[in-house]
KEMI-600648 format. One record per atom (N, C-alpha, C): x, y, z; residue in one letter. Coordinates in steps of 0.05 Angstrom, whole numbers, plus 5000, padded with zeros to 4 digits. Atoms other than C-alpha are relative to their C-alpha. Layout:
BEGIN
XYZA;...
***
This chain:
BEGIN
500650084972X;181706709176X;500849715003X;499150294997X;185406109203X;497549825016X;502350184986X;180705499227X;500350045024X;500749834961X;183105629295X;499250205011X;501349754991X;180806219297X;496649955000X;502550085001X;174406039273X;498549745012X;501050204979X;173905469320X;499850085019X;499750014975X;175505809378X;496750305003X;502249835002X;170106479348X;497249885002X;502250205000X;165005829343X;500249985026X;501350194971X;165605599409X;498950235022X;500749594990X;165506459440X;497149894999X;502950045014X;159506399393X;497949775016X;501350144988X;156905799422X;499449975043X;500049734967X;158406049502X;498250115003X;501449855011X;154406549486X;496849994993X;503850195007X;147906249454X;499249835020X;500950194979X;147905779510X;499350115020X;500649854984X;148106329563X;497550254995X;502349795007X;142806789521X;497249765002X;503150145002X;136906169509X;500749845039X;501150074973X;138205919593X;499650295010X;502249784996X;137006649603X;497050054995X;503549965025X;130406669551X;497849825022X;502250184984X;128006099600X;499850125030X;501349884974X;126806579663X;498650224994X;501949735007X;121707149661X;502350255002X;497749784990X;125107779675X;500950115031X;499949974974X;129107909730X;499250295018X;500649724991X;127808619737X;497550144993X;503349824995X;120708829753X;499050195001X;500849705012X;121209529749X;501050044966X;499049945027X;123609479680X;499549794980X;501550235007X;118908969640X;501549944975X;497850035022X;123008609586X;502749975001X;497749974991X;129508749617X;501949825002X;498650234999X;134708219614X;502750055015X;496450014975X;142308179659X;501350074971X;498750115025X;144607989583X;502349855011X;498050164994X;148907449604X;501749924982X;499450015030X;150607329533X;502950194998X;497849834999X;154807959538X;501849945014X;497850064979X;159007649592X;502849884971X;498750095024X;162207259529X;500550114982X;499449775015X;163307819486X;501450215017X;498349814984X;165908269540X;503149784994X;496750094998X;171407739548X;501149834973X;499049935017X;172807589479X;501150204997X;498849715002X;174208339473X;502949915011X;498449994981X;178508289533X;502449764989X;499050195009X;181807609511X;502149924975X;499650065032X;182107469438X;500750244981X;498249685009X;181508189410X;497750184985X;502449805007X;176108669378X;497949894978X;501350095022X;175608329307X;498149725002X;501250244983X;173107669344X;497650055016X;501149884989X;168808009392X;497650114990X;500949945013X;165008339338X;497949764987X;501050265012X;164607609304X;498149895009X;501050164976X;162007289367X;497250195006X;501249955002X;157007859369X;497849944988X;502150095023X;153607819309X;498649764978X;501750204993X;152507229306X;498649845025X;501450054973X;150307139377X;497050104991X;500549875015X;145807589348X;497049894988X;500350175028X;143207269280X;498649775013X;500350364983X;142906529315X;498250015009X;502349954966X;139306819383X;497750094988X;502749915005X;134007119345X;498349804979X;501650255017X;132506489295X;500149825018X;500950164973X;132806079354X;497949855016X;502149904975X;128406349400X;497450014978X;501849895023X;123406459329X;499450275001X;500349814990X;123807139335X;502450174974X;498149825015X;127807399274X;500050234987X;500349815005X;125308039281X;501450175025X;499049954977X;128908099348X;502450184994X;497049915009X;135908239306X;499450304999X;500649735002X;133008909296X;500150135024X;499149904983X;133209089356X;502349925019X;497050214991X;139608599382X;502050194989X;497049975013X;144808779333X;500450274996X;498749694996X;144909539328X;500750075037X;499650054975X;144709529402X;502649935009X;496750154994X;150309069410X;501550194988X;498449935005X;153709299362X;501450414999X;499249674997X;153610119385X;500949945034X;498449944970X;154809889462X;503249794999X;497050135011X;160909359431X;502250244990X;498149735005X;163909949400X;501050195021X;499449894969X;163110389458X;501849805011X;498050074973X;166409919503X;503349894982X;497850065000X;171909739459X;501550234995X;498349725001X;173710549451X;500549915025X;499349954970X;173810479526X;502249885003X;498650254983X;177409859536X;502750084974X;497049995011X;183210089484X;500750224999X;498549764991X;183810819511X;500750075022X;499649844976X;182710849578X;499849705021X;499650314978X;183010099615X;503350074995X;502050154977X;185909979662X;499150285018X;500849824988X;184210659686X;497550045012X;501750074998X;177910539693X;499049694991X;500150264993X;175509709714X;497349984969X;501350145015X;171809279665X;497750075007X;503449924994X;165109359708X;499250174989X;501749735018X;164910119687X;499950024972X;500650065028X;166209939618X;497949894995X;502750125000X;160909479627X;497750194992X;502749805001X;155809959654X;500750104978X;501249725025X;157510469598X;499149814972X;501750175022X;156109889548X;497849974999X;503750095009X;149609669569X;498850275008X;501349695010X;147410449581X;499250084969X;499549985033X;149910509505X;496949834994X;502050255011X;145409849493X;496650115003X;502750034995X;138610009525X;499850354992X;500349705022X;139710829493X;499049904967X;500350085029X;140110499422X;497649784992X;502450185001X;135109999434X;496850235009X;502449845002X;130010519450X;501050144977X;500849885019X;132210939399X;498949904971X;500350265025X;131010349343X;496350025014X;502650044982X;124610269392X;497550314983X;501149705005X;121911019375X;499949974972X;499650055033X;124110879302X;497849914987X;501150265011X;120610269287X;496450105009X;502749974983X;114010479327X;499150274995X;501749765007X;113511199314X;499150175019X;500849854972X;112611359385X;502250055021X;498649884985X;117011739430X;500749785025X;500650164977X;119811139474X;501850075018X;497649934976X;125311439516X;499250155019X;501950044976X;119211549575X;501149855022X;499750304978X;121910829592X;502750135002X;497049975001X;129411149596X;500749985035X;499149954972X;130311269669X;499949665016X;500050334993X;128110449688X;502049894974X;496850165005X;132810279632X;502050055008X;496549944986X;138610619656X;499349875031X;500150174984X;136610279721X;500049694999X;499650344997X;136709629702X;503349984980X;497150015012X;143009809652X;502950015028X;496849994975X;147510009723X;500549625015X;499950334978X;144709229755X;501449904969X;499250215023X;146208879680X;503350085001X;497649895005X;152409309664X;502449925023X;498450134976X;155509159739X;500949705000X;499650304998X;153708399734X;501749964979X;498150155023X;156308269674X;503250065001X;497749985004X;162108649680X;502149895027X;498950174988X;163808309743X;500549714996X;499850405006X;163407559717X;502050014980X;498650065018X;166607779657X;503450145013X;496749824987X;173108199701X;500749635017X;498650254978X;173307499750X;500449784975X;499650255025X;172906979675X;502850134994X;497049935013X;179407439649X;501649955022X;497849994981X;182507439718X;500449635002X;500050254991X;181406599726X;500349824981X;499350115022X;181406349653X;503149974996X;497649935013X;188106099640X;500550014968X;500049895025X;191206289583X;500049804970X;501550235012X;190805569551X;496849994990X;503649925009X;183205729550X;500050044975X;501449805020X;183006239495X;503150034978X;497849885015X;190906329468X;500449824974X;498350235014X;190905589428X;502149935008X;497150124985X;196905459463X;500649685009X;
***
């Protein structure tokens, strides 16, 4: 791995952490769905994907990840973070390297964070022992508002970033 790469996966990385802990500092925005976050975080990982390229993307994940949950003091959070991420990251990058542009970044989005708040209850049910996919119907409602947002900030950052941004050029 060249340093530029790993300078430019550090700074993703750091993007990222900066947009997940000024998230951490608002309650939640979505009141039918207690806990619930936009994940703004993912906006920077969506466009890595989009950008840089899958193996990067991944990078920028897991340690978004890792970091965000020693952070915040919470490094039991990764447990439910990083399988999450990393089953709605996968999902969206089958999507985004079979079937974009046939379908827009947003819907990629949504089917990521659908992916995300499925695997996060099922880790949820796991860990607890109790049947949590009750709460499924308010997560997939708050997955179509997160999944939309994000994937609109992150479709208008690829369309407005020039390519200086992200190429090293």
């Amino acid at each position: 791995m060249s340093a530029k790469r790993i300078c430019r996966d550090a700074l993703m990385t750091a993007a990222a952490l900066l947009m997940f802990m000024i998230e951490n500092l608002f309650p939640p925005l979505l009141a039918f769905a207690p806990g619930a976050k936009i994940g703004l975080s993912n906006v920077v990982t969506l466009i890595t994907l989009v950008l840089i390229g899958v193996p990067d993307a991944f990078t920028v994940l897991v340690a978004r990840c890792v970091i965000g949950s020693l952070v915040t003091g919470n490094p039991f959070a990764v447990v439910y973070s990083l399988p999450a991420g990393l089953i709605s990251l996968g999902l969206q990058t089958v999507l985004y390297m079979t079937v974009f542009p046939r379908i827009s970044l947003m819907a990629i989005s949504l089917f990521g964070a659908i992916a995300h708040n499925i695997a996060q209850l099922a880790v949820a049910t796991f860990i607890a022992g109790v049947n949590m996919f009750m709460l499924l119907p308010l997560m997939l409602a708050a997955s179509v508002i997160a999944g939309l947002a994000v994937g609109f900030i992150a479709w208008l950052a690829v369309r407005l970033l020039p390519k200086s941004a992200y190429s090293g050029s």
